[in-house]
N, CA, C and O of each residue as an XYZ file, in Angstrom:
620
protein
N      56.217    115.578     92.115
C      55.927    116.989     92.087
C      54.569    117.245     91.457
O      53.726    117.650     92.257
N      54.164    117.097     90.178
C      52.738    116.939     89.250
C      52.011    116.696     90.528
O      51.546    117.612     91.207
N      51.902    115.037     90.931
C      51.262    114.634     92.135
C      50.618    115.813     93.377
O      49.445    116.002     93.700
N      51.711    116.392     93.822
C      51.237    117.215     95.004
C      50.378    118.872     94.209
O      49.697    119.771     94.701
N      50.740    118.666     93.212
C      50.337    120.267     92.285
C      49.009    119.842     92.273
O      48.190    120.463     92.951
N      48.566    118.588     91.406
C      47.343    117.920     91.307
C      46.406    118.046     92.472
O      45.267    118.498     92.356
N      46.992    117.581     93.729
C      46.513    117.421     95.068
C      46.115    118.886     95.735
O      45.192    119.365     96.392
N      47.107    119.213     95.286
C      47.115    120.830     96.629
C      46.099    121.708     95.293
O      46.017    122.877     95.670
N      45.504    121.576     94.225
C      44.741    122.376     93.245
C      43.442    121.498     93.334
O      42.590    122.246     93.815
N      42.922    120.344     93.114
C      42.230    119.556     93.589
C      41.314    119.499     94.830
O      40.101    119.709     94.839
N      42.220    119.131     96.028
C      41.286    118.814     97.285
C      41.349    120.468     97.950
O      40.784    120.639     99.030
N      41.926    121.458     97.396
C      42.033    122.743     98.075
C      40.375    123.042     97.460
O      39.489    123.163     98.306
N      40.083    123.130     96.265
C      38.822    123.738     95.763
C      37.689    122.533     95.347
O      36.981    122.424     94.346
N      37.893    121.310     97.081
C      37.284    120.615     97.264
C      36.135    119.602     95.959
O      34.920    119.484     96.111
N      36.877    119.042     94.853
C      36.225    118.560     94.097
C      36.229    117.233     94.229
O      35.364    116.592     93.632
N      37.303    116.494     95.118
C      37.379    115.521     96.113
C      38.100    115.431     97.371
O      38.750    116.253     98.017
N      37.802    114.193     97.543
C      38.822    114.222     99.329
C      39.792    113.507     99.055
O      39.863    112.754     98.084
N      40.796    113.719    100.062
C      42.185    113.141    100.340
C      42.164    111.577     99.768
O      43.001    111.162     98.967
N      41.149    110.829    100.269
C      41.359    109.316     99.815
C      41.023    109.735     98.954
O      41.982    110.149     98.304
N      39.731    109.974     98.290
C      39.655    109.197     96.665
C      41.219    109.505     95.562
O      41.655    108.765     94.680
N      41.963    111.329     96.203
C      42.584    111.383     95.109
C      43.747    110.580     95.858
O      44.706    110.952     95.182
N      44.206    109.832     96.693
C      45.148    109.099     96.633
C      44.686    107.684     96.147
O      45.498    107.044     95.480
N      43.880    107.322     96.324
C      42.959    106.231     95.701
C      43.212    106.281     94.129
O      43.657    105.326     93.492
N      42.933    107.294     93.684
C      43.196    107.804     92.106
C      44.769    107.286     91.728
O      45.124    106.323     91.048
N      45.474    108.191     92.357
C      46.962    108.183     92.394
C      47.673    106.860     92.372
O      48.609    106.532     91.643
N      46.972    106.052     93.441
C      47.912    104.898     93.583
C      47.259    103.765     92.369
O      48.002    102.919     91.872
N      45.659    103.884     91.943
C      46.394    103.297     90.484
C      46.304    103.709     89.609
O      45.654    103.240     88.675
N      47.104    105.020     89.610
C      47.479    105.859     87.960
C      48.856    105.211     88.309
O      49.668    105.155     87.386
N      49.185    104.759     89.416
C      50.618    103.962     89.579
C      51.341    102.738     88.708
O      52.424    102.473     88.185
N      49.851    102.104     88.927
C      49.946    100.784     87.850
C      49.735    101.026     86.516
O      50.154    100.111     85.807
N      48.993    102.369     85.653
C      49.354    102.175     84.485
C      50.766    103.269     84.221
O      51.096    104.345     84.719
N      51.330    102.417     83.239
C      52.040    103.274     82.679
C      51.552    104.923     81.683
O      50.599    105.043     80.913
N      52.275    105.667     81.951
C      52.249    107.006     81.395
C      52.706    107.890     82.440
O      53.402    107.396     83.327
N      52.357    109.424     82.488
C      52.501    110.330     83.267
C      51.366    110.133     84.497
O      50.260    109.594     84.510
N      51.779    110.492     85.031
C      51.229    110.844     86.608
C      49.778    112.279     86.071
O      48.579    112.322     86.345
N      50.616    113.175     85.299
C      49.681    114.393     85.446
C      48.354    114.420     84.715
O      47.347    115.121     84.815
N      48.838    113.054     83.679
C      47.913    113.002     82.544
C      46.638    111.967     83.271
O      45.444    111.941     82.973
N      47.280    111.259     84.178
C      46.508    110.082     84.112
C      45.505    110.552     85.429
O      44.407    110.026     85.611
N      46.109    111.715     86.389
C      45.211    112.014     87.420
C      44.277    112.715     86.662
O      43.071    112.493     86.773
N      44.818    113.682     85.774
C      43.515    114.630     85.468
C      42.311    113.835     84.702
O      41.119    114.140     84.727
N      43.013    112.565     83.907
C      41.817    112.211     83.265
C      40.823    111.244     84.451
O      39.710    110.773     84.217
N      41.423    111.157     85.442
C      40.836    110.168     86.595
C      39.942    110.715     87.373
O      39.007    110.115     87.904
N      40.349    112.575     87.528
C      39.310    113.223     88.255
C      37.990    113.861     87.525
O      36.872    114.090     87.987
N      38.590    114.085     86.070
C      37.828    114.362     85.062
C      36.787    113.158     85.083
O      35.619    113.461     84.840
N      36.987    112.264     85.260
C      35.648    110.800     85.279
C      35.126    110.883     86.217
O      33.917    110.690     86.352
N      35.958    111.211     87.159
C      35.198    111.022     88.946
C      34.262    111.862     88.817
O      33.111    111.500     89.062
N      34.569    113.346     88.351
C      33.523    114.137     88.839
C      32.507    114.416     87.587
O      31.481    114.977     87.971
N      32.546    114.173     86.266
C      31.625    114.085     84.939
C      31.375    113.552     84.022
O      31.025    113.964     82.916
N      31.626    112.031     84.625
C      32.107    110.782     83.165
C      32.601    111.395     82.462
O      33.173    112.482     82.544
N      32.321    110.399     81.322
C      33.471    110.197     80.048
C      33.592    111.987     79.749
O      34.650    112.603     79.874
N      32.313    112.599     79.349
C      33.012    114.128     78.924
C      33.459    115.009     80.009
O      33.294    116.221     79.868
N      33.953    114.592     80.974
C      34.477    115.309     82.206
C      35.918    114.771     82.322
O      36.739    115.401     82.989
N      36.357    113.263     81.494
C      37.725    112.976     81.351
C      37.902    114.112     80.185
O      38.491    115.190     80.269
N      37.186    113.518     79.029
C      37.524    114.410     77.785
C      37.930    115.896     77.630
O      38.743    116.272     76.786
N      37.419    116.560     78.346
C      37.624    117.683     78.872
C      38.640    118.108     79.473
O      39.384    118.940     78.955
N      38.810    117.677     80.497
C      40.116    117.506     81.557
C      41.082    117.410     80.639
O      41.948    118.284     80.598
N      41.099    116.301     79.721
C      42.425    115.966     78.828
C      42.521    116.866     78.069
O      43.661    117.330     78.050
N      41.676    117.444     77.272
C      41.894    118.757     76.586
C      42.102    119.945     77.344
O      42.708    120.906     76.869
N      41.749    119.934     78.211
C      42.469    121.005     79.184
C      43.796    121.437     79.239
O      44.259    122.549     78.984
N      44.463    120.196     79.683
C      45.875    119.986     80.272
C      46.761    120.062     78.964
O      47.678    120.884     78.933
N      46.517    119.222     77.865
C      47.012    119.539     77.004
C      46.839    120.450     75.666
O      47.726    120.335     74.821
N      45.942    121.197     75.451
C      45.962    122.340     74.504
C      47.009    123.146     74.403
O      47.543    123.208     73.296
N      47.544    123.934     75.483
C      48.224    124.827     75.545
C      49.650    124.253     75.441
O      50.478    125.044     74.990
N      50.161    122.831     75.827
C      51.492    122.494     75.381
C      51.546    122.469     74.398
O      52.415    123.081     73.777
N      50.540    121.672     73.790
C      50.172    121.278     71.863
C      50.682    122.745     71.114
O      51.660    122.746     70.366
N      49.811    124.118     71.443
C      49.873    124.730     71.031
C      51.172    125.952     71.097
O      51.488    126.966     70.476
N      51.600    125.262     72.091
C      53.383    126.242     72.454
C      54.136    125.420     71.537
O      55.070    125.929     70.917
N      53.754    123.886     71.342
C      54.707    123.439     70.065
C      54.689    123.831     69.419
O      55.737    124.407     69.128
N      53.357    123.991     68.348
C      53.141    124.322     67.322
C      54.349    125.962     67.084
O      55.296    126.115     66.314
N      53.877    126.706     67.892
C      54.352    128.073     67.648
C      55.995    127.805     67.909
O      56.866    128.365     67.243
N      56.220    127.005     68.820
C      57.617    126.705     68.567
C      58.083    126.278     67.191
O      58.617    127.187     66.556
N      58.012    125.210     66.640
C      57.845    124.653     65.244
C      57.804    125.790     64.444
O      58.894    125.938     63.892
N      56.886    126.778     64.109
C      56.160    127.688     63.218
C      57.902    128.882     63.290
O      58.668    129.493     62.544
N      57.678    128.568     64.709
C      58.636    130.158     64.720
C      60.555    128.718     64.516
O      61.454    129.002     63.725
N      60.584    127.968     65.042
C      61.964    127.451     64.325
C      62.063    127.487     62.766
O      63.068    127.852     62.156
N      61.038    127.116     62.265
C      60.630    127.119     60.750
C      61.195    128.132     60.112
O      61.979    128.038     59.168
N      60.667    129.452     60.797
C      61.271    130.549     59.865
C      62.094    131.327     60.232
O      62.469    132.276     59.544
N      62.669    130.970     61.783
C      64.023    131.236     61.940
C      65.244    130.245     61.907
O      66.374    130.735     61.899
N      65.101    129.030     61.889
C      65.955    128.312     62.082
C      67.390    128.168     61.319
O      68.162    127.347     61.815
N      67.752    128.757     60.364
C      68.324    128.998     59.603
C      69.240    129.927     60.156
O      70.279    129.988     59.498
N      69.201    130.692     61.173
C      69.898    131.583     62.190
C      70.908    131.094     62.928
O      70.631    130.338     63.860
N      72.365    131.459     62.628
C      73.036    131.016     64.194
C      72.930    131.075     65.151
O      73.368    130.212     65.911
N      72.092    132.465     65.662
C      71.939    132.451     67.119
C      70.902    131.331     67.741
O      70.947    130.910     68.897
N      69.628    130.803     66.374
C      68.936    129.766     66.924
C      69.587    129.148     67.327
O      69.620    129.094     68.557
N      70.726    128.100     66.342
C      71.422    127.289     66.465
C      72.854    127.381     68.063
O      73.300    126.312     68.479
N      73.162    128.240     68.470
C      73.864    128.549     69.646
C      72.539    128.353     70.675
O      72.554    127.296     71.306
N      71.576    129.112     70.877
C      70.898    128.740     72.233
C      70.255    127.233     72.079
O      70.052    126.518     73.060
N      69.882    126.739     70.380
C      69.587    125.032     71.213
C      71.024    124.397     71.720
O      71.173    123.848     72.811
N      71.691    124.511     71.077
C      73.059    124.114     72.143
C      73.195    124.396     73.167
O      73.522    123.532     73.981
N      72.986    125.825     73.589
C      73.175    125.567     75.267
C      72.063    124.838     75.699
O      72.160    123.994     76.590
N      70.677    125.187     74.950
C      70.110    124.307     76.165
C      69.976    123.188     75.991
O      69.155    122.729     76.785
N      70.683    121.921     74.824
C      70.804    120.958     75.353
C      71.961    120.678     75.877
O      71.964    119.472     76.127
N      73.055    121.218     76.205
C      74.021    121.174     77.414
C      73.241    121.446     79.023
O      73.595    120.964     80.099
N      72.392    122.130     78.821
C      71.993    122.053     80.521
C      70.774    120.982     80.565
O      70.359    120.559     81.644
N      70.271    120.603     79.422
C      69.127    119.509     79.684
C      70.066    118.190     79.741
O      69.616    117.375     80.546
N      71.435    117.704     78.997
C      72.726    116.835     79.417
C      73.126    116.410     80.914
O      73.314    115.337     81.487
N      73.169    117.951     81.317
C      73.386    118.552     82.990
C      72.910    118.094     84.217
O      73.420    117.703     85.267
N      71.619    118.279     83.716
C      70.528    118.215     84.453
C      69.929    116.704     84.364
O      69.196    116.294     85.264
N      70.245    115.946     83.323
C      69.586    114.367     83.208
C      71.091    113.674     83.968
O      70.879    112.715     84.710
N      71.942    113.934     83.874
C      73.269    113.943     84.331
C      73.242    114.349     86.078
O      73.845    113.649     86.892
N      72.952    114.798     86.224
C      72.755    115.142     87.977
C      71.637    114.240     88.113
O      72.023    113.163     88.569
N      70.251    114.276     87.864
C      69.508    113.300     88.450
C      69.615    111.659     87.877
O      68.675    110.878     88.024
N      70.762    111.317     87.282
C      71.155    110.480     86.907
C      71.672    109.654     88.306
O      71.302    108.526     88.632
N      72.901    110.772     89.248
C      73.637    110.576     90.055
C      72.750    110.975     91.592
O      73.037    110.538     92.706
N      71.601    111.941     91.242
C      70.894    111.721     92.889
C      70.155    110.361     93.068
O      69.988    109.713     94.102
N      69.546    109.957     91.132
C      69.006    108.310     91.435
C      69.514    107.101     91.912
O      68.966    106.183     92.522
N      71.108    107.328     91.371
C      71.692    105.952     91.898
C      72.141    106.419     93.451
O      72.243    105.458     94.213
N      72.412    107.665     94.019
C      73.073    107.719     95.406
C      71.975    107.119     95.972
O      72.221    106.276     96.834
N      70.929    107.319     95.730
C      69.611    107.282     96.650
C      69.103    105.888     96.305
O      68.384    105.359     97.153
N      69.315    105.349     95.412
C      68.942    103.834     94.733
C      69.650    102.520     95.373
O      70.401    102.803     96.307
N      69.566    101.218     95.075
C      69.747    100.725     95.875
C      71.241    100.570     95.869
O      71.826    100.880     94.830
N      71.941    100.128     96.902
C      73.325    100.137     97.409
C      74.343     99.109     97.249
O      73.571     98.151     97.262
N      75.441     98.608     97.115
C      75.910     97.262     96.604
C      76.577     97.218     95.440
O      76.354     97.860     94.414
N      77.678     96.163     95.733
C      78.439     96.452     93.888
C      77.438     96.016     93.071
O      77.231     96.511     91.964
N      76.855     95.194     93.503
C      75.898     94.481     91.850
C      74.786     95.913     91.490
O      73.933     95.661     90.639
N      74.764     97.227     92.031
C      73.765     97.916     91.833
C      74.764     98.843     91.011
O      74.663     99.240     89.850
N      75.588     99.032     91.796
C      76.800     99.860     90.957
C      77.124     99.684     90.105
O      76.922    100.653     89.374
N      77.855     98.480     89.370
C      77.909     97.399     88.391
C      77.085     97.571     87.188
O      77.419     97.869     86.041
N      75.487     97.219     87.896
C      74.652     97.673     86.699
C      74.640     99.056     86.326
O      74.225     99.328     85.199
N      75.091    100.128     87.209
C      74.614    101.715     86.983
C      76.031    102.092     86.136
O      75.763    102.906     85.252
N      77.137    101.811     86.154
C      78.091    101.690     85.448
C      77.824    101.151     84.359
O      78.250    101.747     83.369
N      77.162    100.055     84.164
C      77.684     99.315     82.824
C      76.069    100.012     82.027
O      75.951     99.765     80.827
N      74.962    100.802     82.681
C      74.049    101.790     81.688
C      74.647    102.918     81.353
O      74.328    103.411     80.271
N      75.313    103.370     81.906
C      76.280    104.155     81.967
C      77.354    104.677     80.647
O      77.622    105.801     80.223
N      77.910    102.993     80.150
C      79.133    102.873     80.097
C      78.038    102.612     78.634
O      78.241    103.644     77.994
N      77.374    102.063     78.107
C      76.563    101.178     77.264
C      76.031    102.492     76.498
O      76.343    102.764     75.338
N      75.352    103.111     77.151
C      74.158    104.449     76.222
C      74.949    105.369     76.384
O      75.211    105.751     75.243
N      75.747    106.244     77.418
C      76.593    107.217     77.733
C      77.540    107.382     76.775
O      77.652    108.364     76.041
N      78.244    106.378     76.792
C      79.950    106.291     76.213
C      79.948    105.545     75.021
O      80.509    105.983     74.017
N      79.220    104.176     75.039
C      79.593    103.722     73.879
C      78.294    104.462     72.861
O      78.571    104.587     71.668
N      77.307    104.800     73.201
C      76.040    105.032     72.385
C      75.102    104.327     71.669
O      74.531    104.634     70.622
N      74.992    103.137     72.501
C      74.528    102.341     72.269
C      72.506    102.581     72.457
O      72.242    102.914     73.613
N      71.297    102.463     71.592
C      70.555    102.362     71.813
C      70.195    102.147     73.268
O      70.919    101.512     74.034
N      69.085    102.683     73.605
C      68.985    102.411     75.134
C      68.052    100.874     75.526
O      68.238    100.141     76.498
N      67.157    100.732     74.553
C      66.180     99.690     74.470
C      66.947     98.424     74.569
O      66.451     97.526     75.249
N      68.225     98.205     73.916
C      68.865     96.683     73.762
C      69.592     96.703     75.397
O      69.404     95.783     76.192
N      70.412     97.885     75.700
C      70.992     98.219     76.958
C      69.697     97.450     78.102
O      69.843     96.477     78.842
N      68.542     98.255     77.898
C      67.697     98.176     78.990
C      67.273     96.859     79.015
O      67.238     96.427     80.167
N      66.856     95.870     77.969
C      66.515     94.765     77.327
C      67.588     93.716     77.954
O      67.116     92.757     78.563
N      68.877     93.823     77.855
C      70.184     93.221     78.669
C      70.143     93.213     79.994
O      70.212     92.243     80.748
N      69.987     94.736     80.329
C      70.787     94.964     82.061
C      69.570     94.814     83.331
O      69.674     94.556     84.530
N      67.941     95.221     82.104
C      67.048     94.479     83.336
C      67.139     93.154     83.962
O      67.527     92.910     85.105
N      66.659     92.187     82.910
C      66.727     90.843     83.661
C      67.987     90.461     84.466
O      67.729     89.480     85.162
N      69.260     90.885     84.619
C      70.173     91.056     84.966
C      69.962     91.419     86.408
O      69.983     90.694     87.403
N      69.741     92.783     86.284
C      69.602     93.409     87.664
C      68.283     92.622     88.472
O      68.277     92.372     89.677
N      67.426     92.372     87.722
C      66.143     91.588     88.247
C      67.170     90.592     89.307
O      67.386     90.860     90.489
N      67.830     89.167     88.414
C      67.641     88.069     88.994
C      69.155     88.835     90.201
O      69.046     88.572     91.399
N      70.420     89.712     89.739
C      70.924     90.049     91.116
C      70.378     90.282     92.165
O      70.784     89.873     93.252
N      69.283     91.040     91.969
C      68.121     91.661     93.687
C      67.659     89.927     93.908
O      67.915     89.492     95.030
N      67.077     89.045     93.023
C      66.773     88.118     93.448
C      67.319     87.288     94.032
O      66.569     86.590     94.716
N      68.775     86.950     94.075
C      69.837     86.341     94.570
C      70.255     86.735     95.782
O      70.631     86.014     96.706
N      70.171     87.982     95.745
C      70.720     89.046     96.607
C      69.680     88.526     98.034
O      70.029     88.190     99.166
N      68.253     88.636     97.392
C      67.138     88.779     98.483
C      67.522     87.675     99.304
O      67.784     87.873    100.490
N      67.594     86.349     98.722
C      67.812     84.929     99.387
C      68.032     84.907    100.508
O      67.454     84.407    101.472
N      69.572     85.905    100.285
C      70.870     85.228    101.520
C      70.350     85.984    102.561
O      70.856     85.923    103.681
């Protein structure tokens, strides 16, 4: 989603073309981080070196920085409130919800097979239910799932 926002704001007010920003895109692929962070600082170079990343990056992020802050500022001196305390509950019941549904469109859509199931159950069953750290879970059930696809691929 970021991706096409990037794209359709980008090549619409022509600051590049279609390849370079998929060119961009496909290796903001290979590093790890966000997608939104890593295009803007990519077009920010393309089009004004280093202070045209710098920029870009302060761009994109000022205004989250600064909705924290005022978030923070204003929990600070209300937090002490029940009603604070009732709406972060609901909304981490619908952020639960919602990681919980795309939990279940990833695996419908992910790959297919008991050994895929197996593993999506037993992350499931590991961080979900028992509450187990996710890092030792993930640390376990990758190489796992790795060498099943690898076995799998053979036959």
């Amino acid at each position: 989603m970021a991706a096409w926002l990037h794209r359709e704001m980008v090549v619409r007010r022509g600051w590049i073309d279609d390849r370079s920003f998929f060119s961009d895109f496909a290796v903001g692929q290979a590093i790890p981080g966000s997608n939104g962070v890593k295009l803007t600082v990519q077009i920010g170079q393309r089009l004004r070196g280093a202070a045209g990343a710098a920029a870009a990056l302060f761009g994109l992020l000022t205004v989250p920085f600064l909705a924290a802050l005022a978030f923070g500022a204003a929990y600070g001196g209300f937090g002490e409130h029940r009603i604070v305390h009732a709406m972060l509950d609901g909304v981490a019941a619908a952020v639960i919800g919602l990681t919980f549904a795309t939990g279940l469109r990833s695996a419908s859509h992910g790959a297919s097979g008991p050994a895929s199931r197996m593993i999506f159950l037993a992350t499931v069953a590991g961080v979900g239910v028992m509450r187990w750290s996710i890092i030792p879970v993930v640390a376990v059930l990758a190489p796992v799932s790795i060498a099943l696809a690898l076995i799998g691929g053979r036959r």
